[in-house]
N, C-alpha and C positions, 0 to 999 in steps of 0.2 A: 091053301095058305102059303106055303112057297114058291104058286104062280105070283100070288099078290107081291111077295118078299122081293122075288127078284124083279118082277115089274119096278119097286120103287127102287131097286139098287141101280138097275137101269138107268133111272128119271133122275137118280141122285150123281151118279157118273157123268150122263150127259150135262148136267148143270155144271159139274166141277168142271169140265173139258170145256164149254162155252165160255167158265171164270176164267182157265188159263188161258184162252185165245183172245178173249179179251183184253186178260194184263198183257198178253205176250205185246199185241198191239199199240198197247200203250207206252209199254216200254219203245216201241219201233219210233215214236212220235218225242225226239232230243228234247224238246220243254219240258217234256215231265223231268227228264234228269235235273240236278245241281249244275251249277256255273261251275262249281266245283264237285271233284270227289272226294274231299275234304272238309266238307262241309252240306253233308246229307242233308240237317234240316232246311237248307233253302232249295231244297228240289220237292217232287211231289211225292208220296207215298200211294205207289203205284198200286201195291196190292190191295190198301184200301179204296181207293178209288174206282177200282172194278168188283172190290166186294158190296161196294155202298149202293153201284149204279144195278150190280146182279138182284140186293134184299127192296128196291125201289121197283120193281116191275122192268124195268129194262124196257120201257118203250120210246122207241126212238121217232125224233122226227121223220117226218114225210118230208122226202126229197125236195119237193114241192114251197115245202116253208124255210129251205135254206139258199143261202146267196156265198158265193166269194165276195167277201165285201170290200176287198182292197187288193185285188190285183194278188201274182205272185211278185217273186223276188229271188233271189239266190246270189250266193256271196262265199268267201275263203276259198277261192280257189284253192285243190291241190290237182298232183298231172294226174291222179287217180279216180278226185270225188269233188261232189261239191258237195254245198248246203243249199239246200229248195226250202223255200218257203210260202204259205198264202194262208189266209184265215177262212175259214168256213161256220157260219152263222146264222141264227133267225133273225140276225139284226146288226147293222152295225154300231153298234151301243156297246160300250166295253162291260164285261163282268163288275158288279156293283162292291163286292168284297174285298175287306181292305188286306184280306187273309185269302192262302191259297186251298188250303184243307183244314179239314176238323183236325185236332188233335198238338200234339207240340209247335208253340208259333216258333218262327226264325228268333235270333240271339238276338235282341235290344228292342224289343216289342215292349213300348210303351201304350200302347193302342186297349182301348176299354169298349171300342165299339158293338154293338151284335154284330155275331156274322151273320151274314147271308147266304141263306142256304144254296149249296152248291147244285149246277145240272145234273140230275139223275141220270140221263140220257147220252150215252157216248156216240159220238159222230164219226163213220167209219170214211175213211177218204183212202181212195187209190191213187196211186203217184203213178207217171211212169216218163222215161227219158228214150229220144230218138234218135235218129240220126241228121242232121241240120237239115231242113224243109220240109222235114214230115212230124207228121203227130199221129199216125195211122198205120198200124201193119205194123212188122216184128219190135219190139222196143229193146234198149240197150241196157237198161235197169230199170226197174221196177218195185212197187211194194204196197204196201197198206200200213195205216197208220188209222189211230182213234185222236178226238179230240173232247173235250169238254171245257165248261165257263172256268173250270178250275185255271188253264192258260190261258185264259180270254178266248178262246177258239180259236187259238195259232196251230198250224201244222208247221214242224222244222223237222226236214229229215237229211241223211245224207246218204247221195246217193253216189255208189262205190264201184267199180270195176269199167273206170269211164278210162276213153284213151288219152295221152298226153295233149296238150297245146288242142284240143279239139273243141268246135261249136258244135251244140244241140239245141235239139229244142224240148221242152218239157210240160206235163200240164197233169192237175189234178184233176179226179171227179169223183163226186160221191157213189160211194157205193151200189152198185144194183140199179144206178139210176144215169141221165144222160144227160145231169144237172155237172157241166165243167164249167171250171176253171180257164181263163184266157192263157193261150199259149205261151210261155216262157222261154227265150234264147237266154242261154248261157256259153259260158266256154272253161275250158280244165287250163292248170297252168304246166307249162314244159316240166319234162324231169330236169333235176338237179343237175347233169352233166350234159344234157344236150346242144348242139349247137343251136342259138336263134339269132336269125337277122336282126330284129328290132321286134320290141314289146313298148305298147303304146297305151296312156293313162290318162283319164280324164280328172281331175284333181279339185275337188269340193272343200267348203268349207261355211260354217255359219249361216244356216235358211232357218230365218225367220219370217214365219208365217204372217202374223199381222205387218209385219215392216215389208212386204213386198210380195210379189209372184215370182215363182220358183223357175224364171224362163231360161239362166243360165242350163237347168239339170234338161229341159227340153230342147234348149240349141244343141248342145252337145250331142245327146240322143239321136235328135234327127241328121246329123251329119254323120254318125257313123263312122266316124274312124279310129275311136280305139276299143281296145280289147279288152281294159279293165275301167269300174269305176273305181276311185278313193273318196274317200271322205273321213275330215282330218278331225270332226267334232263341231259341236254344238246344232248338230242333226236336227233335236228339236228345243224349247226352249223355254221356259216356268215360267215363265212370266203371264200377267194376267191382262194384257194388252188390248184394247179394243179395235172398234173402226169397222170397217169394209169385209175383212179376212179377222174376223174377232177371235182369241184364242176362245177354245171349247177344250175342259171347264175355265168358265170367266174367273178364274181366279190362278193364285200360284199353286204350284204344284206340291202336295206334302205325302197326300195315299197311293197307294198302289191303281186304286182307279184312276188319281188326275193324272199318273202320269200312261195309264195306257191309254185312256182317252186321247190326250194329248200325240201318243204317238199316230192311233187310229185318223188325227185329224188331218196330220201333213201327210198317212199315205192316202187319204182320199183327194191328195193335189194332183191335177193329171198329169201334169211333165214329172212330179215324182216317179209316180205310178208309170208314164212311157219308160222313163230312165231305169227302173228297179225290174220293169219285165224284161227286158232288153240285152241289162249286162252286170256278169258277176260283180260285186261289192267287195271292194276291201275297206272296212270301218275300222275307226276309232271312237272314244268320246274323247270330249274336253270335258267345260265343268256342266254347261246347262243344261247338258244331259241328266242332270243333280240339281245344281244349284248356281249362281253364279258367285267367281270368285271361290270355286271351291277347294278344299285340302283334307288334308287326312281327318282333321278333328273339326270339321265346320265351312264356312262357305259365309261370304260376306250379308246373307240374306238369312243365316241362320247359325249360331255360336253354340258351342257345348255347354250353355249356362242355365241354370233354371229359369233365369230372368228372360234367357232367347223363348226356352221350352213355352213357358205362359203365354208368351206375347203373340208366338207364329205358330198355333195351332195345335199345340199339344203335342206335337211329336217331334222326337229326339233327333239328332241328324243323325245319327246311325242308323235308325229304322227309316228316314226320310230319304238315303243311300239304298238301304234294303230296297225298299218300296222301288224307288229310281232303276235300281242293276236289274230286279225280276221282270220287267217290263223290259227293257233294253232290252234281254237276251229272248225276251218272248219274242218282240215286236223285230228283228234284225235279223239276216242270215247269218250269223257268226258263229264259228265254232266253239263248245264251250272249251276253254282249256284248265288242264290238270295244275293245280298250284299247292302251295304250303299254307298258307294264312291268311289270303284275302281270295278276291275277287279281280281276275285274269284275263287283261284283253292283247298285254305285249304279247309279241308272238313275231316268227318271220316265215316268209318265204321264200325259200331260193328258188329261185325262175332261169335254170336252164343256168350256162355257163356265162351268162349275159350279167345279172344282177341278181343281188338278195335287198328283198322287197321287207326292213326293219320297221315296227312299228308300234309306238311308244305309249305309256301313259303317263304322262307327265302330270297329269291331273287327282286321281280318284286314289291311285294305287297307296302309296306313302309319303307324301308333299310335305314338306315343311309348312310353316305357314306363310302364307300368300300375303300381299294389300287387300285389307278389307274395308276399304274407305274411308276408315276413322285413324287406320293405325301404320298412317306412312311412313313419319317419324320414325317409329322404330324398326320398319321393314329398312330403312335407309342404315341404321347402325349396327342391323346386323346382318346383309346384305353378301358381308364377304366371310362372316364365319366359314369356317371348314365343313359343322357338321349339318349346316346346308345342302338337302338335295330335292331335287322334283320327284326322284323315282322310287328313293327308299333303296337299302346298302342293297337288297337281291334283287333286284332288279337292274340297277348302275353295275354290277357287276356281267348281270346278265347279256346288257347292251354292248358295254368292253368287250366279251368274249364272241358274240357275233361278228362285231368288225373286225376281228382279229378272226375266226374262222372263216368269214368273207372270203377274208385277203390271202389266205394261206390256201382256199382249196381252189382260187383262179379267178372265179366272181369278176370280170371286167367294173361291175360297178355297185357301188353301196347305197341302195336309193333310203332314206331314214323317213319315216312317216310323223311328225312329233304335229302337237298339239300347236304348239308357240313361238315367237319369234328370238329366236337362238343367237343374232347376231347384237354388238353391244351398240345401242341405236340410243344417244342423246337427243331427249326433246329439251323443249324449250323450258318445261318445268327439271328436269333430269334426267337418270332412268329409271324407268318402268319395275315398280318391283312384282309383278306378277306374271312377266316372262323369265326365260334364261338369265338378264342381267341381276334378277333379284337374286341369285344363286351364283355369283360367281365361282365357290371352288367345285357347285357342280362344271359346269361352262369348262373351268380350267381341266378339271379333270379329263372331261371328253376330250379339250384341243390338245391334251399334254401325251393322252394312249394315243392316238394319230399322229401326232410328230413322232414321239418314242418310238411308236411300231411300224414307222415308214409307212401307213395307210392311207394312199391316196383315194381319186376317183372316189371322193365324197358328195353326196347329193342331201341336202336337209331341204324336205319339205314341210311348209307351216300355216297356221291359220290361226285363228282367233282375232288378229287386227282389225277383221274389216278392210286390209286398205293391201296393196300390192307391194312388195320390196323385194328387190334382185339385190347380192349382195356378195361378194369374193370372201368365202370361210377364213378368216386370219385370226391369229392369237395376237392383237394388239398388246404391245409395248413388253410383248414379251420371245417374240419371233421375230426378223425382220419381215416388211410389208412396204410393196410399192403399191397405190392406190390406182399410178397409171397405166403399170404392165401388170397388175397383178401376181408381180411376183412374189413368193412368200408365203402365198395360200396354200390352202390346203381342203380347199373343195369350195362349192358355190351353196347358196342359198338360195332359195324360188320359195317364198311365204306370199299364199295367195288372199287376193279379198273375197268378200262373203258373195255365197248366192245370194241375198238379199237383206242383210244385217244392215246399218248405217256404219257408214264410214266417214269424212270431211264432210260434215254438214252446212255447206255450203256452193255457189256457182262453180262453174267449172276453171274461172280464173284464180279467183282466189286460193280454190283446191292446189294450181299446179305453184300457186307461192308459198304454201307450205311445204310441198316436194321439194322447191329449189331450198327452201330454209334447211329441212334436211338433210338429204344429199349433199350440201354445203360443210356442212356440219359433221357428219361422219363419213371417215376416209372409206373404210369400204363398202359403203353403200355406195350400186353404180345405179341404180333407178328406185324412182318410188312416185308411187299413183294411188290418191287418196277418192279419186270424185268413183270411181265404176264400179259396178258390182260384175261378177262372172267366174273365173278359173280359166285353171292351166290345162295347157295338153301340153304332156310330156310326151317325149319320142326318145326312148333310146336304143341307139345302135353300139355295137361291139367296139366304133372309132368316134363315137360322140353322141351327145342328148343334147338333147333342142324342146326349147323350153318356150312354149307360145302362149300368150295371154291374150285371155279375148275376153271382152266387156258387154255388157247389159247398159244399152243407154237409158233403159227407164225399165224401175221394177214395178212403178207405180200403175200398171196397165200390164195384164198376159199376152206378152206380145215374142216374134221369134227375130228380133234383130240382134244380131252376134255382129259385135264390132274389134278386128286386130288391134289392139294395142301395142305389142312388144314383142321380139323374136330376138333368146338369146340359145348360144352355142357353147357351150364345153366340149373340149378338145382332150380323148386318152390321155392321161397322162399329166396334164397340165394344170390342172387344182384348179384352174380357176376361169372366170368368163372370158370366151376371145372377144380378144380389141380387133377391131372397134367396137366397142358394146352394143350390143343391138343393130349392129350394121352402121353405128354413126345416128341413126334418126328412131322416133318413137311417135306414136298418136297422140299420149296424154301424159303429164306428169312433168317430171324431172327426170334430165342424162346425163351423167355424169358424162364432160368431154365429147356430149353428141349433141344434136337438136329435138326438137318436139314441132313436130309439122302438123297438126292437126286437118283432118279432111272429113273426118264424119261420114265417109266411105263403107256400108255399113251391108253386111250379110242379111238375106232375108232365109233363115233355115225352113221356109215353108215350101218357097218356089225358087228358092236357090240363083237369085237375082240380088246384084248389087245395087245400092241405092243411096242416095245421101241424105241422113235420118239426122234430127236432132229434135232433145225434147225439153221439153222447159222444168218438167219434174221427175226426180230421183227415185223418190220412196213414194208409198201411201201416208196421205194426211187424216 
């Protein structure tokens, strides 16, 4: 009888100890955590979820029936760690549930749907990290991690005790088996005090899928010469677009399915996928990450009203945000970060004694309200309120004291990551109330701590336009500002156009007479280029940052021609672009005080041969 007894105490121990290696696991794997610590129920409930998969039989797939179904990835650099990421799957099909676990939904679940039953079945995955050119023999971190349909089958882990400023390579595999994962280069970012020559940045913004191919993220990749990716937002995109590259699901985005679907679809793009195995990621969103035209309480596609509630699909914008952020942080290497009341992607990093690498959310965080189509008018009359801001007060507070700890602990340069176009840029209708101009005493507030605190060697980079604009940081009509020497500034602007969003929809002449209309038009714009799709490479050194643009002559066809556009210079010290702008000449657009030589001279990043390319269409029809 007390053979029997401890036999099952036995049997009963070994099962606890298989439950705790299990959670422990599960906990190793960052998507099971909250965005926040702050906000537990949007993370996973760990312990249930290894108690559910232990009373289910616990039989796991066969190696055999799983795939990496999207490449890895990794991103936030620090000089210590990264974040590795790849999904592992019987399919790549996103999890059907519009809910993550049984039991307390997240705060503004309006949702009535069944759920769907969750994978019984946890997926055990081995990570490990090299030394650059190998993936075999001693590794330099290491771990395990579990996954299930509860994340969609994402793995994010971070992996810690890496050296400063260093490349590796990395790769997963399932457990017990010799089913991996494609190999992953990464690199750690310098410590905080270090010396570095130069730190170099490839600079993204706006890929949409059905409007083109993703060939900017593959020219870049294939040439190889910077250290980091950025990407300023609108990564992916709700909309229910059709054609050639048709969104999947055909429709906008409102559940937690459409939108990891959605994510699932653009990493099955291959120059995505080259670019995201490649090189660490520093992200942001904008709004279509959500919604377009979005704010704190709504988004021009969808209102806080009963009348929006009915019309677009039953569900609330809060929970259509939920739905949006859970999937972002599954689908992205991004660290989750620690906050008070929301949902956290600001964040900085100092890079060596070079720069601190600021990076905004102008969008999701606490936005006033934006232009949503119908309600210009009144974005126009109250435009210059005070209590107008993009960030919401802790955040705007937050931003002030980084530039100011910047500047105080040596930092040669302040690179800022923001969503939008920051400089005060008159169109032909006015301005813009869904950039920086719609906010004016935000704008004032940021140009007035940089004058006040003597903080130069200001760098804003931006996206959302679509279209290209170089521009000398001034506090018009309220600083003095020479448009020809640039004096009076107080940092440059580089707001790049989309990987493949539409921008001037139109020839390429026309395109460059809206530039001159432009640049005409506002003093310190010194270029602007509406026809190309592509980005910047940044270069900076400790005595200057050089700011290259390169274009996509046609998104309409996957093709690898990289064509220079513009080459500008900031000078230590000096706030603002050296004259001559661009050297005096430019590819495309408008120069303020220079020419536009066009030559169609044109990179081929396959076989690294020059060529002269032009194409009769821009986007997919």
């Amino acid at each position: 009888m007390y053979q029997y007894a401890f036999a099952g105490l036995l049997q009963a121990v070994a099962v606890l100890l298989q439950a705790t290696a299990v959670a422990g696991s599960f906990d190793g794997n960052l998507n099971y955590a909250s965005p926040s610590r702050r906000h537990p129920t949007l993370g996973i409930d760990v312990p249930h979820v290894s108690r559910r998969s232990m009373k289910r039989g616990n039989v796991a797939y066969a190696p055999s029936e799983l795939n990496f179904t999207h490449g890895v990835a990794s991103g936030d650099p620090y000089s210590d760690s990264i974040i590795l990421w790849t999904r592992v799957a019987p399919s790549p099909v996103s999890d059907a549930s519009n809910v993550t676990v049984e039991g307390p939904v997240p705060l503004y679940n309006h949702d009535t749907q069944v759920y769907i039953q969750a994978d019984a079945n946890p997926i055990c995955v081995n990570w490990a990290v090299y030394p650059e050119g190998k993936v075999k023999g001693p590794s330099v971190a290491s771990g395990k991690a579990y996954t299930t349909s509860d994340i969609d089958y994402t793995v994010k882990v971070e992996a810690k005790g890496l050296k400063p400023f260093t490349t590796y390579n990395y790769q997963f595999n399932i457990c017990g088996s010799s089913v991996k994962s494609p190999v992953g280069r990464t690199k750690t970012a310098p410590t905080a005090n270090a010396h570095v020559p130069e730190l170099k940045f490839a600079v993204f913004s706006c890929s949409n899928y059905p409007n083109g191919y993703f060939n900017a993220y593959g020219n870049a990749a294939r040439k190889d010469e910077q250290d980091y990716f950025v990407h300023l937002g609108d990564y992916i995109y709700e909309s229910a677009s059709g054609g050639e590259r048709a969104h999947d699901p055909p429709n906008l985005l409102f559940t937690l399915y459409d939108y990891r679907t959605r994510h699932g679809q653009y990493r099955s793009d291959p120059d995505l996928q080259l670019a995201s195995n490649n090189f660490a990621w520093i992200t942001t969103w904008d709004d279509h990450e959500v919604s377009n035209n979005g704010y704190r309480d709504g988004s021009s596609g969808l209102n806080n009203t009963e009348d929006s509630f009915l019309k677009n699909g039953g569900v609330s914008v809060d929970q259509r945000k939920m739905n949006a952020v859970r999937a972002y942080f599954e689908w992205m290497p991004i660290r989750q970060i620690d906050l008070d009341d929301n949902l956290r992607v600001w964040r900085s990093f100092q890079m060596g004694s070079l720069l601190d690498f600021i990076v905004l959310d102008t969008r999701n965080y606490d936005r006033s309200i934006t232009s949503l189509d119908w309600n210009d008018e009144y974005i126009d009359l109250i435009r210059d309120d005070a209590s107008r801001s993009l960030m919401g007060s802790r955040q705007e507070h937050w931003f002030y004291n980084e530039l100011s700890k910047s500047s105080k602990r040596g930092a040669s340069w302040r690179i800022i990551g923001n969503q939008i176009l920051f400089s005060r840029i008159t169109e032909s209708y006015g301005l813009s109330g869904d950039n920086w101009s719609g906010y004016t005493a935000n704008r004032n507030r940021t140009l007035k701590h940089l004058y006040d605190n003597k903080i130069g060697n200001n760098v804003f980079l931006a996206g959302d336009s679509h279209q290209n604009w170089v521009a000398d940081l001034a506090w018009l009509e309220e600083k003095p500002y020479d448009s020809v020497t640039g004096d009076g500034a107080i940092g440059v602007e580089f707001a790049g156009t989309a990987v493949s969003s539409g921008g001037v929809d139109a020839p390429i002449i026309p395109a460059r007479m809206e530039a001159e209309y432009r640049v005409g038009n506002n003093s310190e714009l010194q270029w602007q280029d509406g026809y190309y799709r592509g980005y910047i490479f940044l270069s900076v050194k400790p005595n200057s940052v050089q700011a290259r643009f390169y274009g996509s002559p046609s998104v309409a066809s996957r093709n690898s021609w990289d064509i220079p556009l513009a080459n500008f210079t900031v000078h230590n010290g000096e706030n603002k672009l050296a004259r001559p702008v661009a050297g005096g000449s430019v590819e495309a657009g408008a120069l303020r005080g220079g020419k536009v030589k066009p030559t169609n001279l044109t990179l081929n990043t396959d076989t690294f041969k020059w060529d002269i390319v032009g194409y009769d269409q821009m986007y997919i029809k």
